[in-house]
Each structure stands twice: as structure tokens, then as C-alpha cells.
ROVO-786601 format. One record per residue: x, y, z of N, C-alpha, C, O in turn. Coordinates in steps of 0.2 Angstrom, whole numbers, padded with zeros to 4 digits, always signed. Example, Ala and Ser with C-alpha at 12.3 -4.5 7.8 and 13.67 -1.06 7.14 Angstrom:
+0066-0028+0039+0062-0022+0039+0066-0016+0039+0071-0017+0042 +0064-0011+0035+0068-0005+0036+0064+0000+0039+0067+0006+0040 
***
This chain:
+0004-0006+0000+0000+0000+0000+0004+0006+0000+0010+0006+0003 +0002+0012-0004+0006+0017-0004+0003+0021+0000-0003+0021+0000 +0006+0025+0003+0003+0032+0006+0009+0038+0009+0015+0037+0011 +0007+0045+0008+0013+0048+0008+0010+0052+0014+0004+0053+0016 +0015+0054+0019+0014+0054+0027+0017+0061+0028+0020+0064+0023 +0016+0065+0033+0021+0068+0037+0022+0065+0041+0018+0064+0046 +0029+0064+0042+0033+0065+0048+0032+0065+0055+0031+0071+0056 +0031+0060+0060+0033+0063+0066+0040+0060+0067+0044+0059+0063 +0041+0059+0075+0046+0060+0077+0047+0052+0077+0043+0049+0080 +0052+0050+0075+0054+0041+0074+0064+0041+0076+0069+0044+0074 +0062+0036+0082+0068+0035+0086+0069+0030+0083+0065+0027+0081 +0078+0028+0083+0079+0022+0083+0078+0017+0090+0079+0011+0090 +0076+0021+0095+0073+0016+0099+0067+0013+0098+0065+0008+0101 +0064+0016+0093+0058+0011+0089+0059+0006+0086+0054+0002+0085 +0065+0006+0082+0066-0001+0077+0068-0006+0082+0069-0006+0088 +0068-0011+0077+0069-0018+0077+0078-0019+0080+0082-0014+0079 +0079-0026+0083+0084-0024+0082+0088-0024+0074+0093-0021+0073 +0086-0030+0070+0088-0030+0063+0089-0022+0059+0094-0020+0056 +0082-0018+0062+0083-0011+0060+0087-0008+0061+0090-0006+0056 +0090-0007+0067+0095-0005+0070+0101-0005+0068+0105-0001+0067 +0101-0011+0067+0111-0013+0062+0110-0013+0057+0115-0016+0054 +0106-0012+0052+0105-0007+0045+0102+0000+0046+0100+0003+0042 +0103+0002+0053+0099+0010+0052+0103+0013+0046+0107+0010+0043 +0100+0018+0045+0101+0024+0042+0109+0027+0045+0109+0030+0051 +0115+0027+0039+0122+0031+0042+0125+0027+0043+0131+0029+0043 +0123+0018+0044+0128+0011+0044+0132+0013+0038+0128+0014+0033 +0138+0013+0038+0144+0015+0031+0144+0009+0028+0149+0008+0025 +0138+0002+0028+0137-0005+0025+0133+0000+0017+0136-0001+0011 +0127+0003+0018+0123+0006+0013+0130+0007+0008+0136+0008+0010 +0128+0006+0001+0131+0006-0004+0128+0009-0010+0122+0008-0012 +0132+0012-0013+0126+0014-0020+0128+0011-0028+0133+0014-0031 +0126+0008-0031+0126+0002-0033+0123+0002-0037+0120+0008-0039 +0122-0005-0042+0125-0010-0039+0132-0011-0043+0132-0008-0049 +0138-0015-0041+0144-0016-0042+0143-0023-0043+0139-0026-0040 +0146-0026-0048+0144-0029-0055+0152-0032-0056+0155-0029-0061 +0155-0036-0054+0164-0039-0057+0165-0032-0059+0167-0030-0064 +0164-0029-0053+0169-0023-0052+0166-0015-0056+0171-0011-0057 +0162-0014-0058+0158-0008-0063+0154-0007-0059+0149-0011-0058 +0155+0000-0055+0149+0004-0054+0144+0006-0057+0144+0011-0060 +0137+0001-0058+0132+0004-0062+0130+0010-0060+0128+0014-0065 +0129+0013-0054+0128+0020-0054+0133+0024-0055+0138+0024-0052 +0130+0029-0062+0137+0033-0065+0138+0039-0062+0133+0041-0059 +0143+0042-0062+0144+0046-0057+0140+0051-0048+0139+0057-0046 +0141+0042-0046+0138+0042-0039+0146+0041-0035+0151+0041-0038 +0145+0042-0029+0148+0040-0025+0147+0033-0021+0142+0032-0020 +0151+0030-0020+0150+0024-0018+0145+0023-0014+0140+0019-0015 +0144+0028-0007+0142+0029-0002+0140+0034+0000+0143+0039+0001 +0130+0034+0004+0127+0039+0003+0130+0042+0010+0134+0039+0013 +0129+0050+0011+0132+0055+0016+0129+0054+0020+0123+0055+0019 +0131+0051+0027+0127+0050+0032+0125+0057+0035+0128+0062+0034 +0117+0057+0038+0115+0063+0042+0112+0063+0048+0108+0058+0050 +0112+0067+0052+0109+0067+0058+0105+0062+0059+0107+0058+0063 +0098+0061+0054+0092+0060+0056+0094+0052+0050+0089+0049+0050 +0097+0050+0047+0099+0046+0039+0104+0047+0037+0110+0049+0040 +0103+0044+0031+0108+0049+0024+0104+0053+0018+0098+0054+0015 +0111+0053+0017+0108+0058+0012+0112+0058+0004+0117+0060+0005 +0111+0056-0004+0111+0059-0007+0107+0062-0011+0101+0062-0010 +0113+0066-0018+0111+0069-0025+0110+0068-0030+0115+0066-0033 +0105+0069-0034+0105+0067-0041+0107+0069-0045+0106+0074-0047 +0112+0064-0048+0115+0068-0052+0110+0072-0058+0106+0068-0061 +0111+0079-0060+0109+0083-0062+0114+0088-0068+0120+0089-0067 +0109+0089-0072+0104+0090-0077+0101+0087-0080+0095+0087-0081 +0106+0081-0082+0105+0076-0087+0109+0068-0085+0113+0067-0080 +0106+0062-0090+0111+0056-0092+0117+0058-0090+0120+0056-0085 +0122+0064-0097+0129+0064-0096+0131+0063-0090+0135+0059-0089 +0128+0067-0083+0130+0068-0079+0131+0062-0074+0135+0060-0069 +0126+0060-0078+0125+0049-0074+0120+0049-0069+0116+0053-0069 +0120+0044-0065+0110+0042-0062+0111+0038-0059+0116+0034-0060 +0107+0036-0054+0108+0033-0048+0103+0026-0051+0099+0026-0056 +0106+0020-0046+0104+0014-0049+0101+0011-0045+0095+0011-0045 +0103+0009-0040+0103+0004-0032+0107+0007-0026+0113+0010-0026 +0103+0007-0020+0106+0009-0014+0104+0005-0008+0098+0005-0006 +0109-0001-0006+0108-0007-0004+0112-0006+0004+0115-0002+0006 +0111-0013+0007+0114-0015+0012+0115-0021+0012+0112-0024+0007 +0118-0024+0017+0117-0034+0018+0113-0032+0026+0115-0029+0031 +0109-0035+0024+0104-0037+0033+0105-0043+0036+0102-0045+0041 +0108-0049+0032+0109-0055+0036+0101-0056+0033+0098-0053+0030 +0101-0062+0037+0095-0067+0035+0089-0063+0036+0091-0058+0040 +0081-0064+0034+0077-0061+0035+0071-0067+0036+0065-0066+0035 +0074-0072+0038+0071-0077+0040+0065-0076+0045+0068-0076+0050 +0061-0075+0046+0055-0073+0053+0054-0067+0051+0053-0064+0056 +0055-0063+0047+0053-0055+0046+0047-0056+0041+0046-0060+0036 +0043-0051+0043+0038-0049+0039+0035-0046+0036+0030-0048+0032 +0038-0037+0038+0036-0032+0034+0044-0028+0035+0048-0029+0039 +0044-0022+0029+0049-0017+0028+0043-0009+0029+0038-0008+0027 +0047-0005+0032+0043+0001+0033+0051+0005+0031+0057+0005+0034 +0048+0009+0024+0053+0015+0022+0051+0022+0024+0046+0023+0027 +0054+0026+0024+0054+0033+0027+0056+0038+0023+0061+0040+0027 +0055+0041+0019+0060+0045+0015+0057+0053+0013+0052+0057+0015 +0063+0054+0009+0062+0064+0009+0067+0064+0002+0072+0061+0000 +0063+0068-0002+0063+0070-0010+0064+0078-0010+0059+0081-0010 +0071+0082-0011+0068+0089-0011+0069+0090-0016+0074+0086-0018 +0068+0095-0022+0069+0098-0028+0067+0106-0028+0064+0109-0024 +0070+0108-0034+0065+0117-0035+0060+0115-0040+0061+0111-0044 +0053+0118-0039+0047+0116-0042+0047+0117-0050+0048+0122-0052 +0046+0111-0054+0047+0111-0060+0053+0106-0063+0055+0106-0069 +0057+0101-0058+0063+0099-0057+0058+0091-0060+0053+0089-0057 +0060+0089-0064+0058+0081-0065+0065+0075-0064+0071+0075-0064 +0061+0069-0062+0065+0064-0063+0064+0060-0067+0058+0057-0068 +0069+0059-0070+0068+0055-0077+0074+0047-0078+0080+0047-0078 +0069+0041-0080+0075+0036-0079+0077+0036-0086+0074+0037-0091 +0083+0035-0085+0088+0036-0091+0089+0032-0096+0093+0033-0100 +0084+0026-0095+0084+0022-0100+0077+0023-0103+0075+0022-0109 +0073+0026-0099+0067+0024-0101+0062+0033-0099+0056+0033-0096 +0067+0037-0102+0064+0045-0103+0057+0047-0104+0056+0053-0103 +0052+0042-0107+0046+0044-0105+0042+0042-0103+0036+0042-0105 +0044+0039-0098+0042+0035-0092+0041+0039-0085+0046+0043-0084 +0037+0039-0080+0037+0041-0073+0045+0038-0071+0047+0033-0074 +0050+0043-0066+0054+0038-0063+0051+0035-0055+0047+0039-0052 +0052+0030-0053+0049+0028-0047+0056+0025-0041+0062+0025-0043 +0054+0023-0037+0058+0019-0031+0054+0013-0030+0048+0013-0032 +0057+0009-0028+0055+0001-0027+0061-0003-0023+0067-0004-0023 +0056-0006-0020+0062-0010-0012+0065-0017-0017+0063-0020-0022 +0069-0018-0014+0073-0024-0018+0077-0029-0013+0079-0028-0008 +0077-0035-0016+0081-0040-0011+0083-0046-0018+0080-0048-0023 +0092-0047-0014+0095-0050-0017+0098-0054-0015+0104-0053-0013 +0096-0063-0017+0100-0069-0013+0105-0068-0014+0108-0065-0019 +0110-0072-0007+0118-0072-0010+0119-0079-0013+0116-0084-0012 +0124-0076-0019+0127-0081-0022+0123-0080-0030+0122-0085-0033 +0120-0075-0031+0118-0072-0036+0124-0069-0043+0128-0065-0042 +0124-0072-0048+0130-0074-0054+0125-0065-0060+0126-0063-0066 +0119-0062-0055+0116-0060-0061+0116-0061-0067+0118-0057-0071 +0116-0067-0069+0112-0069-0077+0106-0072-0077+0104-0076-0081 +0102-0070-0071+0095-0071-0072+0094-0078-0077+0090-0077-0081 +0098-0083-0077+0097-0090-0083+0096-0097-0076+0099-0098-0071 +0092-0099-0077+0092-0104-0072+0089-0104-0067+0084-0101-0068 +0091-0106-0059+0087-0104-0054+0090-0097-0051+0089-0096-0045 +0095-0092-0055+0096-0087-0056+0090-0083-0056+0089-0079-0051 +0085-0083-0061+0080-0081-0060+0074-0077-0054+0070-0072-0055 +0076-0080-0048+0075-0080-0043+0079-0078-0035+0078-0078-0029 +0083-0074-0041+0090-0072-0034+0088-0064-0033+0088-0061-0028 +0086-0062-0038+0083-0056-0035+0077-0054-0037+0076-0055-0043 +0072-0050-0031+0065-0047-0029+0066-0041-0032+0071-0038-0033 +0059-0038-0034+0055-0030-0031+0051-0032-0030+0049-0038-0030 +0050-0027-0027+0043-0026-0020+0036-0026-0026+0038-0025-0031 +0030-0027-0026+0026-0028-0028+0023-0021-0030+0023-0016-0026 +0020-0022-0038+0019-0015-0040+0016-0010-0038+0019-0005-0039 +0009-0012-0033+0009-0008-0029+0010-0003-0023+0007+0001-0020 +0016-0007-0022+0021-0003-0018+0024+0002-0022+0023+0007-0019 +0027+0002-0026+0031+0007-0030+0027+0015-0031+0022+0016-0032 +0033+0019-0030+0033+0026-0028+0036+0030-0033+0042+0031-0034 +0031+0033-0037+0034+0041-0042+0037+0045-0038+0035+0047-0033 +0044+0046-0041+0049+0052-0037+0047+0060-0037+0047+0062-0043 +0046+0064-0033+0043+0069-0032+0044+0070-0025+0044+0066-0021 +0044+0079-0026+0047+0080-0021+0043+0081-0013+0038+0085-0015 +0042+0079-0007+0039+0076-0002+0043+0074+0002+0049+0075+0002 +0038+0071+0009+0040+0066+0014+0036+0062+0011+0032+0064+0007 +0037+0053+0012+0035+0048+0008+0035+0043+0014+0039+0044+0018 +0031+0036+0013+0030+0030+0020+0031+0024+0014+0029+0027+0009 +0032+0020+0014+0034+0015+0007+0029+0008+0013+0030+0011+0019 +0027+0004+0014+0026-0001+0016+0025-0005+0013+0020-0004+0010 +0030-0014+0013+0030-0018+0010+0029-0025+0013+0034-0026+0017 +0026-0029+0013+0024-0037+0017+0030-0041+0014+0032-0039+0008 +0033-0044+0017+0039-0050+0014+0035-0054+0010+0036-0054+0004 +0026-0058+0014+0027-0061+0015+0019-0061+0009+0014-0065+0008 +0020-0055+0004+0013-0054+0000+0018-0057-0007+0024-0057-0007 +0012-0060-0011+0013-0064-0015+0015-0060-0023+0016-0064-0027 +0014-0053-0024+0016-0051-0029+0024-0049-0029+0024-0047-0035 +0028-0049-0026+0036-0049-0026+0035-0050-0032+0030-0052-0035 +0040-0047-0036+0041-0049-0043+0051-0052-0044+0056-0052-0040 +0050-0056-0049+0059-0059-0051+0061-0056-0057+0057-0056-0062 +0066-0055-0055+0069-0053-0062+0068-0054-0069+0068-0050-0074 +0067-0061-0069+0061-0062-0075+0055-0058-0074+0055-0057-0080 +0050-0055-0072+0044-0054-0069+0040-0061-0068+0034-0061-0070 +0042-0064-0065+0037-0068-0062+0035-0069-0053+0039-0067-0049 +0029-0070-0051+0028-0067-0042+0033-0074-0039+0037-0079-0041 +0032-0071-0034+0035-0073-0028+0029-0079-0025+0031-0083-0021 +0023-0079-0028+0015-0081-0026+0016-0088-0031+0013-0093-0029 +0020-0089-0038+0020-0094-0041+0027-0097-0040+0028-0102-0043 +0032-0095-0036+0040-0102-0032+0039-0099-0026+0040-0093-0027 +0037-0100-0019+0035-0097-0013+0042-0100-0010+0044-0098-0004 +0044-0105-0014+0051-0109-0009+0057-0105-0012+0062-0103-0009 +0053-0102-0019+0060-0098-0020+0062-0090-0016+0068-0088-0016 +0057-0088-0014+0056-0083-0013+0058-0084-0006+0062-0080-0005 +0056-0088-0001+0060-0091+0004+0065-0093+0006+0067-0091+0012 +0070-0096+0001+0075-0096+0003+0080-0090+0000+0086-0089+0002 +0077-0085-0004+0080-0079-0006+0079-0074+0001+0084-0072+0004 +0074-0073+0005+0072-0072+0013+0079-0074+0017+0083-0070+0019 +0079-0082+0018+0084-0084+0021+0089-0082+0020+0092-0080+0025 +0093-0082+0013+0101-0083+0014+0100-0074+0009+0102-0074+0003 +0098-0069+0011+0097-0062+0007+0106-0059+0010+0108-0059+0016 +0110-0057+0004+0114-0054+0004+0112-0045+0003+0114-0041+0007 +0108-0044-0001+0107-0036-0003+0100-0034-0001+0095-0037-0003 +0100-0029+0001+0090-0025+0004+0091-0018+0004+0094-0014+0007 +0087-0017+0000+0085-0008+0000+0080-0006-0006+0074-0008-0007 +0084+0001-0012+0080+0004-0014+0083+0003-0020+0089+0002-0019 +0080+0004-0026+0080+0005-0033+0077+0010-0037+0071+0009-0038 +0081+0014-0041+0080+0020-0045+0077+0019-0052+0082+0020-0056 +0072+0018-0055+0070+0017-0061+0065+0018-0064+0064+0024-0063 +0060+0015-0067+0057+0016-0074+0048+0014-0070+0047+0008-0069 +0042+0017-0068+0035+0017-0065+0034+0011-0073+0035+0014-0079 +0032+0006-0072+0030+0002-0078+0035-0001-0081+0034-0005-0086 +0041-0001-0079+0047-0002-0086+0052-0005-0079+0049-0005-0073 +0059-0006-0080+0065-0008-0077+0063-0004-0071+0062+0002-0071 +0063-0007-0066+0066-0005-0058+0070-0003-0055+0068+0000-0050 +0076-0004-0057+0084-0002-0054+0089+0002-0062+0095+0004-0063 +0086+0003-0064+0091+0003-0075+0093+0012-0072+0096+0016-0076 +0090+0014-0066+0094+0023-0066+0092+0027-0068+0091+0028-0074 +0091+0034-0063+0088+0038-0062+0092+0045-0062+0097+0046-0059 +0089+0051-0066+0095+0057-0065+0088+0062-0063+0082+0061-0063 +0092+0069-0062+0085+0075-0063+0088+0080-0066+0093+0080-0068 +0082+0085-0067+0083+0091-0071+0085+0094-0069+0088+0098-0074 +0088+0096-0062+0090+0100-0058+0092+0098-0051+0089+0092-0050 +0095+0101-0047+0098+0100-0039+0092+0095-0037+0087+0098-0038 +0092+0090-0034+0087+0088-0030+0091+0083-0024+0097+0083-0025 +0088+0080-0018+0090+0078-0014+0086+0072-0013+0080+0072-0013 +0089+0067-0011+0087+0061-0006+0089+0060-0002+0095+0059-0001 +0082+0058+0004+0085+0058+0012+0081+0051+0013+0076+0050+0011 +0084+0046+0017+0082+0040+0021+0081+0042+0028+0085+0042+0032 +0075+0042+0028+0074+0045+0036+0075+0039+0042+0078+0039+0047 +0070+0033+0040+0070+0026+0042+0068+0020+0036+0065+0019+0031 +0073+0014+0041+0071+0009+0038+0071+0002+0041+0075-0001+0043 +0066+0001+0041+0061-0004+0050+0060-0010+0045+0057-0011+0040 +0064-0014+0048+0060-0022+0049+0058-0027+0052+0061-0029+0057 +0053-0028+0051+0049-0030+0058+0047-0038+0056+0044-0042+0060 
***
């Protein structure tokens, strides 16, 4: 379910402890993904700027040339008995500023939660197929500028696989991709089209991870 929230006040005395040792500012967070060594995010930083309350990056701006953000990941360890993901975020721009995925320019760009088994070869051929998630389409968030609440079920049957098939038709796959999960976070891409293929803006804009709760 999507809904876009304001803010109160969220401690990390409120998370989990799983939440906790991927809080927001853990220098695990990576911006990605790293692929036999190729930063698919083009002129990112490896890693996002911790902040007070999160972290925090930039988009890269104006255009493509400048490069575009892909995947911003952690390893959480197993997720074995976990059941829901709650995001938190913050989008700022100047009004008129669009985000656009770089593969797929006239497309909405969106955000979407992702999870990635270990021991994934990405060629998606095989039971490769199945090593990595997005979160179900109704979860997925047009980028604009805002506070935003993302909430995602592990444990809901539309997950999608890199092929696009659910999570609702291999539930063992989806399970053990749960259990032995090397990568968890967010993805920069295409409302309708690729998930993670990268995202730039028209102008200055910012993102902030305020929380990221597992429960």
C-alpha cells in the first residue's frame, strides 16, 4: 500500500533490532550495484552522506551525461521470521525539477524496495531467475518532491523476479532468497518499465532516508 505521510518524530529506539544494524548512516549502505567490479551507478559515490536523522544523497543533475543513480543497498543478514519493511524518505527539488529514468525517458521515474540472494552470478538463466526481488507493484513510488512511508509485506505474493514472475507462483524460491538475502534496499527506475536501470534530474534535487524498519 502506498501512502505519503508527514513525519513525526521516529527513534531508533523504535526499530527492530535488525533495523537498527542497518539504520540509516551504517557505512554497509552502498550505491550500486557493483557488478565484477563496474559501478552501475554513473557518477555516484559509492556511499550515501550520512545525516543526523539518515543519509543523504544527490542526483546527479541535469541530465544522463552527468550519470544516475541505480541501487542503494545493504546486507541485513538473514530475513528469515521477518515480515514487513517500513521506508521513510524525503525527496527535495526546486518546483518544475523532473525525474527521469535514463533508460526509459518517458516514463514516470519511481523507487521500489529490492532484495537480493547471495550467491547471485546476475544472469538471471536458471534458478538465477529467482535471486533477486522488487517489491510488488503496488508498492512502487513516483519520485517527487515530499515526505513519503513505502510499506512492503515480505510475506505478499506479488514480489516480482527478475524475470517478472511473483513470488505467489515459487514461494520456496522466494523463501530461501528471505533466508540466505545478501542485498536489501532501494532502486531507482522506470513506473512500468525496469526497476533499478537509473535515475537522473533536471536540476539540484535531494534524497533523504529518514527510516528503515524491519519487523
Amino acid at each position: 500500500m502506498q501512502r505519503r505521510s508527514i513525519l513525526t518524530c521516529i527513534g531508533l529506539a523504535l526499530l527492530s533490532p535488525i533495523a537498527i544494524a542497518a539504520a540509516p548512516g551504517v557505512p554497509d549502505w552502498e550505491i550500486g550495484p557493483v557488478i565484477r567490479g563496474k559501478n552501475y551507478s554513473v557518477g555516484m559515490p559509492l556511499r550515501p552522506r550520512p545525516t543526523r536523522t539518515g543519509w543523504t544523497f544527490d542526483f546527479p543533475a541535469p541530465d544522463a551525461a552527468r550519470g544516475h543513480v541505480h541501487y542503494v543497498t545493504f546486507r541485513p543478514g538473514s530475513l528469515a521470521g521477518k515480515s514487513r519493511i517500513t521506508v521513510r524518505y524525503r525527496i527535495e527539488a526546486r518546483p518544475g525539477t523532473r525525474f527521469v529514468p535514463q533508460e526509459n525517458p518517458d516514463l514516470p521515474a519511481a523507487l521500489s524496495l529490492y532484495l537480493q540472494r547471495r550467491g547471485d552470478t546476475w544472469s538471471a538463466k536458471g534458478r538465477y531467475e529467482h535471486y533477486r526481488w522488487f517489491s510488488p507493484a503496488a508498492t512502487v513510488q513516483p519520485l517527487a518532491p515530499g515526505e513519503y512511508e513505502m510499506r512492503v509485506r515480505l510475506d505478499d505474493p506479488d514480489w516480482i523476479s527478475v524475470m517478472g514472475r511473483t513470488s505467489g507462483s515459487n514461494p520456496d524460491a522466494m523463501r530461501a532468497a528471505l533466508a540466505d538475502a545478501d542485498r536489501l534496499g532501494l532502486t531507482f527506475g522506470a513506473l512500468g518499465g525496469p526497476r533499478g536501470h537509473g535515475v537522473f534530474a533536471t536540476a539540484p534535487a535531494r534524497f533523504t532516508l529518514l527510516a528503515f524498519d524491519i519487523r
